[in-house]
C-alpha positions as a Markdown table, in Angstrom:
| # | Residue | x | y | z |
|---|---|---|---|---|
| 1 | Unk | 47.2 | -71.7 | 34.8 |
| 2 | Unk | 47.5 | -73.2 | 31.6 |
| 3 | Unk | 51.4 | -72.2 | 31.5 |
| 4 | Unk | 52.3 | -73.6 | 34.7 |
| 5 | Unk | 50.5 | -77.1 | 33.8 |
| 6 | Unk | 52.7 | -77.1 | 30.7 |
| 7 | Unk | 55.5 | -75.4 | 31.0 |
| 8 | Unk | 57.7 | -78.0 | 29.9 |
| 9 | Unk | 56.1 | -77.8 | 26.7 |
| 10 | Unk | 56.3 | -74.3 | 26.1 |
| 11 | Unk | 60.0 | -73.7 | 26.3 |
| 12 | Unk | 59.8 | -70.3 | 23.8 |
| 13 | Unk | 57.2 | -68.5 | 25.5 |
| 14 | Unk | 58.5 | -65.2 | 26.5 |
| 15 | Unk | 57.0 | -62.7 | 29.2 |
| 16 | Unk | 56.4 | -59.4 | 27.7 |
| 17 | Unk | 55.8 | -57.8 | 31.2 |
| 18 | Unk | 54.3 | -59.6 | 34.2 |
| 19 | Unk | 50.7 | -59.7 | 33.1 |
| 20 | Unk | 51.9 | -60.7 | 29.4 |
| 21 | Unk | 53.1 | -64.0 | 28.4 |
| 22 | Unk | 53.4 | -64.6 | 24.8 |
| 23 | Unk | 53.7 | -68.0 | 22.5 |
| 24 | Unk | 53.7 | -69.1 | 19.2 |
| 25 | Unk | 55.0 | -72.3 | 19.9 |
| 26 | Unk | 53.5 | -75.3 | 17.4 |
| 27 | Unk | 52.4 | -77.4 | 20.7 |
| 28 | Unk | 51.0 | -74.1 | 22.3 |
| 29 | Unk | 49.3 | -73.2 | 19.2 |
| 30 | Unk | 47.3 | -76.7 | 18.7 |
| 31 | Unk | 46.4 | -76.8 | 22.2 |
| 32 | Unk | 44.8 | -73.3 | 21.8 |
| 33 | Unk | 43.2 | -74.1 | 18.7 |
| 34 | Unk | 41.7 | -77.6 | 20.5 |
| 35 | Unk | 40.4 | -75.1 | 23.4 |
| 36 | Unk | 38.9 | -72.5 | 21.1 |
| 37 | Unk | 36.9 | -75.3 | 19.0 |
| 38 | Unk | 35.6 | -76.9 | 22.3 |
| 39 | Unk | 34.6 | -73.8 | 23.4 |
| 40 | Unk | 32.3 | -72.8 | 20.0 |
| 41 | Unk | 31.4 | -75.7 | 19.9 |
| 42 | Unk | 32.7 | -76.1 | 16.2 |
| 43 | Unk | 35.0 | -78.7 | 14.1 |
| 44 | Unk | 36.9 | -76.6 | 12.8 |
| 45 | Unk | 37.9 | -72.3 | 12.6 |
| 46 | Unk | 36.9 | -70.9 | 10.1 |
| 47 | Unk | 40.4 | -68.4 | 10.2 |
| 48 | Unk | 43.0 | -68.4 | 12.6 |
| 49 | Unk | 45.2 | -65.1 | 13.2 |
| 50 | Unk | 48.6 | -65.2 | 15.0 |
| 51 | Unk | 48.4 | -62.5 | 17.5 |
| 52 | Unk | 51.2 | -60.3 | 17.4 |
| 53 | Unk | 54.1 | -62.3 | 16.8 |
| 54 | Unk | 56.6 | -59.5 | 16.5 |
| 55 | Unk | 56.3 | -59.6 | 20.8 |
| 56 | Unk | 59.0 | -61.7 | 20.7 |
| 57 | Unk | 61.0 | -58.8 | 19.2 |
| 58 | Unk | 60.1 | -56.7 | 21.5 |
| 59 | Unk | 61.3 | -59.1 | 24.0 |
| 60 | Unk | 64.6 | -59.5 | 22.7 |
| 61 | Unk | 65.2 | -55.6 | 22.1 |
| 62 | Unk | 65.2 | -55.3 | 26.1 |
| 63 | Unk | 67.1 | -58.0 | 26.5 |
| 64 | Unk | 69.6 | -56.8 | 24.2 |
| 65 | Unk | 69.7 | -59.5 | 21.3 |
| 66 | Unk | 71.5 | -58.4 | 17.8 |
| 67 | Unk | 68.8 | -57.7 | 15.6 |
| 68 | Unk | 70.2 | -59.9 | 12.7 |
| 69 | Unk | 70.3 | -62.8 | 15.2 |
| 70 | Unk | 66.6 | -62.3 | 16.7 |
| 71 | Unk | 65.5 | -61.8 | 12.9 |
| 72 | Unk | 66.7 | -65.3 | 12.3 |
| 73 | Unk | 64.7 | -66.7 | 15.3 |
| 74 | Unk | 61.6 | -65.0 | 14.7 |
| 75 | Unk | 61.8 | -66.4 | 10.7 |
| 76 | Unk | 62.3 | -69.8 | 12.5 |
| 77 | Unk | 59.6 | -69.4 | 14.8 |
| 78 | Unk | 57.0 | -68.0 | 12.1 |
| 79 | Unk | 58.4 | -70.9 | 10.0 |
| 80 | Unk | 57.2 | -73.6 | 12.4 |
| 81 | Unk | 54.2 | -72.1 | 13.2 |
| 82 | Unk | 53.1 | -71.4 | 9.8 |
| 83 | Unk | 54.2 | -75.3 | 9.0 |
| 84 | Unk | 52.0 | -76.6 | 12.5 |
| 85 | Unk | 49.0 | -74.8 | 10.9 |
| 86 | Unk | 49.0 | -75.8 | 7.3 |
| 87 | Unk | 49.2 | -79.6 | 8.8 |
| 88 | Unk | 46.0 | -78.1 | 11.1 |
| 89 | Unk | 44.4 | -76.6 | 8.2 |
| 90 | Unk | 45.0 | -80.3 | 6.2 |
| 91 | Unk | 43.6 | -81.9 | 9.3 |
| 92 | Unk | 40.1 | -79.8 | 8.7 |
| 93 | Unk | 40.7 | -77.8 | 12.2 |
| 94 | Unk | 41.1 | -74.2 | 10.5 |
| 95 | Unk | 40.0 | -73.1 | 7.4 |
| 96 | Unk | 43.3 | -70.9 | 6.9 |
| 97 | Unk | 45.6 | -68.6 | 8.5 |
| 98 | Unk | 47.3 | -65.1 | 8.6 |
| 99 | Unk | 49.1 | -63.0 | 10.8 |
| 100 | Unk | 47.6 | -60.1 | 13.1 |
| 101 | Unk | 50.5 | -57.6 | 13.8 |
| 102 | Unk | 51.1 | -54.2 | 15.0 |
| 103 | Unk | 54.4 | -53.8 | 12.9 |
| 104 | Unk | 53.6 | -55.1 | 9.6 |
| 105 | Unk | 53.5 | -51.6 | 8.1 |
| 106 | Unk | 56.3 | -50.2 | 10.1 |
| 107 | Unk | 59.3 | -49.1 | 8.4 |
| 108 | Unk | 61.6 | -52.7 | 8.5 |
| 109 | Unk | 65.1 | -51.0 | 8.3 |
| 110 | Unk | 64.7 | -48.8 | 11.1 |
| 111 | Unk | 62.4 | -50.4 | 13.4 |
| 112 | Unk | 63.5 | -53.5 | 15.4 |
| 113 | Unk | 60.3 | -54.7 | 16.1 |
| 114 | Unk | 58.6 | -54.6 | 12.5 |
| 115 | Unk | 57.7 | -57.8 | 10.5 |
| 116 | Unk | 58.2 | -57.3 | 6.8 |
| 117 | Unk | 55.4 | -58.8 | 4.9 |
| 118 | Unk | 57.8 | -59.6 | 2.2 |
| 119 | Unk | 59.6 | -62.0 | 4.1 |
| 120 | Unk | 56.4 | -63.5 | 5.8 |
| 121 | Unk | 55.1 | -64.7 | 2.6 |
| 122 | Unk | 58.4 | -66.3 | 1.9 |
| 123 | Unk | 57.8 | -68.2 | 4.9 |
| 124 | Unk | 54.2 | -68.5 | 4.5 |
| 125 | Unk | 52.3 | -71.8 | 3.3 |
| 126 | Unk | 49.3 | -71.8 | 1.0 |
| 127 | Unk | 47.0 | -71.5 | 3.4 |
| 128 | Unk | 48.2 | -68.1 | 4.7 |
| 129 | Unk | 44.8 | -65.6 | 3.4 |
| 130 | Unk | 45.0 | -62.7 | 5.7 |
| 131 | Unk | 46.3 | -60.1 | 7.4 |
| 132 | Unk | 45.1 | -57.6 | 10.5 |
| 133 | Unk | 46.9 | -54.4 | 10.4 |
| 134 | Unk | 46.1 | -50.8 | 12.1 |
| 135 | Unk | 44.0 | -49.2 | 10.2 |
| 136 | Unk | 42.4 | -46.0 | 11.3 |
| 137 | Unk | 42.7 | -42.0 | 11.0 |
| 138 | Unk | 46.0 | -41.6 | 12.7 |
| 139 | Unk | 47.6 | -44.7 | 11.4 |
| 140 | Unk | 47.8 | -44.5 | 8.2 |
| 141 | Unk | 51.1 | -46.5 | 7.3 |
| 142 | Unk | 49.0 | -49.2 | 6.0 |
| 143 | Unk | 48.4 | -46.8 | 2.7 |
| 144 | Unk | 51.7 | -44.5 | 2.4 |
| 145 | Unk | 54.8 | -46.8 | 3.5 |
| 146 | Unk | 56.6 | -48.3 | 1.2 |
| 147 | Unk | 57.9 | -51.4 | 2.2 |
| 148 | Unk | 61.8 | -52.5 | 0.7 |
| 149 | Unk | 60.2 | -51.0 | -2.5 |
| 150 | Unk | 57.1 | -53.1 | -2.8 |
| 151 | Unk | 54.8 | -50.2 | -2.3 |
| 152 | Unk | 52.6 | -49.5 | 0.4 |
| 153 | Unk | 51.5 | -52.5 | 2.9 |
| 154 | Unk | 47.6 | -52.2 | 1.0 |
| 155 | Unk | 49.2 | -52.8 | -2.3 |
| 156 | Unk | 51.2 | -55.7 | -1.3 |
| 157 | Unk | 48.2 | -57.5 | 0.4 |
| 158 | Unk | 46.1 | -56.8 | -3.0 |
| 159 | Unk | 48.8 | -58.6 | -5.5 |
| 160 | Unk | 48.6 | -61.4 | -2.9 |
| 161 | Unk | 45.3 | -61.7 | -3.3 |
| 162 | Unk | 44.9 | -61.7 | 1.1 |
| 163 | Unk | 42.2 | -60.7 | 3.2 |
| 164 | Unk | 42.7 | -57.4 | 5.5 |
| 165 | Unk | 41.1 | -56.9 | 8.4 |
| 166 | Unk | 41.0 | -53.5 | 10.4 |
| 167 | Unk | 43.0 | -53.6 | 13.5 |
| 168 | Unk | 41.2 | -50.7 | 16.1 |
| 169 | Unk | 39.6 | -48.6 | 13.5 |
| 170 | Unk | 37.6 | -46.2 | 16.3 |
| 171 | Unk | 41.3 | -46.0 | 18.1 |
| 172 | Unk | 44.3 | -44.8 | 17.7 |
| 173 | Unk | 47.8 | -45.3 | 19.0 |
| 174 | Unk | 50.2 | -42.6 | 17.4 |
| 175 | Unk | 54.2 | -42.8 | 18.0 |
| 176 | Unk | 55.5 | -42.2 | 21.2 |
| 177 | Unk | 51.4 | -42.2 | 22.4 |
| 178 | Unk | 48.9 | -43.9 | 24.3 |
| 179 | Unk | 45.7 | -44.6 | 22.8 |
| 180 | Unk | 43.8 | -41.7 | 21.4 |
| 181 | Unk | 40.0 | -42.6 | 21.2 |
| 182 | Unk | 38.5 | -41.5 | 17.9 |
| 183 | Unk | 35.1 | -42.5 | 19.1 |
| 184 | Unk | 33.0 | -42.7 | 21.5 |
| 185 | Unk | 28.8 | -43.7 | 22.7 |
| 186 | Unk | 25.8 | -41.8 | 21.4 |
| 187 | Unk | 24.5 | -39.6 | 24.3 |
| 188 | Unk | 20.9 | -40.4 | 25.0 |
| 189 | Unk | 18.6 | -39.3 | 22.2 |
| 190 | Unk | 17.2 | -36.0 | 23.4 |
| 191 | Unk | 13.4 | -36.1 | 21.5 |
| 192 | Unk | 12.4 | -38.8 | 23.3 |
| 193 | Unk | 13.5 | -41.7 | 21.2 |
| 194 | Unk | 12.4 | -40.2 | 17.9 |
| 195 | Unk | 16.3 | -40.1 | 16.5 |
| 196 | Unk | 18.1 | -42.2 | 13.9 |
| 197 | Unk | 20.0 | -43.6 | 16.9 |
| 198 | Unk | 17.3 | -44.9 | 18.9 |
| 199 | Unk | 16.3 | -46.2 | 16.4 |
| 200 | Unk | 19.4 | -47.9 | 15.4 |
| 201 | Unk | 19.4 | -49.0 | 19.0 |
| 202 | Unk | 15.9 | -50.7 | 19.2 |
| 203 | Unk | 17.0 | -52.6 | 15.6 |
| 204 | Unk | 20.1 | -53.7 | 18.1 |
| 205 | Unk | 17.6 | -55.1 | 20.3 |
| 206 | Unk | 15.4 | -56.6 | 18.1 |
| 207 | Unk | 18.7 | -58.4 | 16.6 |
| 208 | Unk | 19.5 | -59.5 | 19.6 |
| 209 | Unk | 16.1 | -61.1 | 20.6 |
| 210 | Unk | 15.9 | -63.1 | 17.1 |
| 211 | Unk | 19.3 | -64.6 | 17.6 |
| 212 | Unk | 18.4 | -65.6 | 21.1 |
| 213 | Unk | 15.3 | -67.2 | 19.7 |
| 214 | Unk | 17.5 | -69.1 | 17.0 |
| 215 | Unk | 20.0 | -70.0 | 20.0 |
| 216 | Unk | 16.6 | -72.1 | 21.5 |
| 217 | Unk | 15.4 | -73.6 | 18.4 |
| 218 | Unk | 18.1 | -74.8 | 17.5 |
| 219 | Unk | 20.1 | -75.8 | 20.6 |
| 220 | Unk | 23.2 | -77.7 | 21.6 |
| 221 | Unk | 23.8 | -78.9 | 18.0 |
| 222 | Unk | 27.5 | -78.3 | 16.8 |
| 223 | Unk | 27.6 | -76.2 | 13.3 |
| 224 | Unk | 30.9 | -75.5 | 10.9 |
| 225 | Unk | 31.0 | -72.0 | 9.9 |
């Protein structure tokens, strides 16, 4: 719905298959930022991750595009949207920025759809802090890749001094695979709720109850975090 009312705006969003559109588009990315603020009630995000931008490689693999030339848009396109959200981040409506991608690890001279870290923090502004990778038991690239010679993709985030977030840590999604679940719910404690994990459960509850009652004491107020 929100495409169709402005799809004049969003002239490079690209349909990954017909459930999946996909935009990183300066306007699309300031209207969703507006939208997510409204809707936590918030001035401003504390961090805002670019989903998967490397979907427009994807895109432009099956439609056949030179890899050279759909390089150069995707540097255009991280370019502009890195530039829209430093001016966001100036404005006070995020605190910073990074990049959440399935590829960042990936081998960059042999894979088509992989973003090299390298080059996204030659694009990058200052406020670009972090990075969400796959990071779990069967992907392991994050730690044993070397990218172009920089070392591994854990390396290169330390001596940048970024965040790194864990991208599906209880899953896993080996090559040429579908997603191999590496865990999965407790089966009912067995002694009558006397086990470590009913009682980790009940804690859950108990959580949950306080942060209801802070929800009602505190009310509709608006609160930066």
């Amino acid at each position: 719905e929100l495409y169709e009312r402005n799809r004049a705006r969003y002239t490079e969003a690209v349909w990954i298959h017909e459930r999946l559109l996909h935009c990183i588009q300066p306007e699309f990315l300031r209207d969703q930022i507006d939208f997510s603020c409204r809707r936590l009630g918030v001035e401003c995000l504390d961090l805002f991750l670019l989903h998967n931008p490397e979907y427009y490689l994807r895109r432009a693999e099956a439609d056949g595009v030179p890899l050279e030339t759909a390089r150069a848009t995707m540097d255009d396109r991280l370019e502009r949207a890195f530039a829209c959200l430093e001016e966001l981040r100036a404005a006070g409506r995020i605190g910073s920025y990074g990049i959440s991608s399935g590829t960042l690890a990936a081998p960059f001279e042999s894979s088509y759809t992989a973003l090299s870290l390298e080059r996204v923090l030659e694009l990058a502004t200052p406020g670009f802090r972090a990075i969400q990778f796959p990071a779990n038991l069967l992907e392991t690239d994050f730690r044993y890749s070397r990218l172009s010679g920089w070392g591994p993709l854990a390396d290169v985030a330390e001596r940048a001094s970024l965040w790194t977030i864990s991208n599906r840590p209880l899953n896993g999604m080996p090559p040429n695979r579908s997603l191999v679940r590496l865990a999965r719910a407790a089966n009912p404690p067995p002694d009558e709720g006397a086990s470590t994990v009913a009682e980790f459960n009940r804690m859950i509850d108990r959580l949950s109850e306080a942060e209801d009652r802070i929800l009602e004491i505190f009310g509709p107020r608006h609160f930066l975090f």
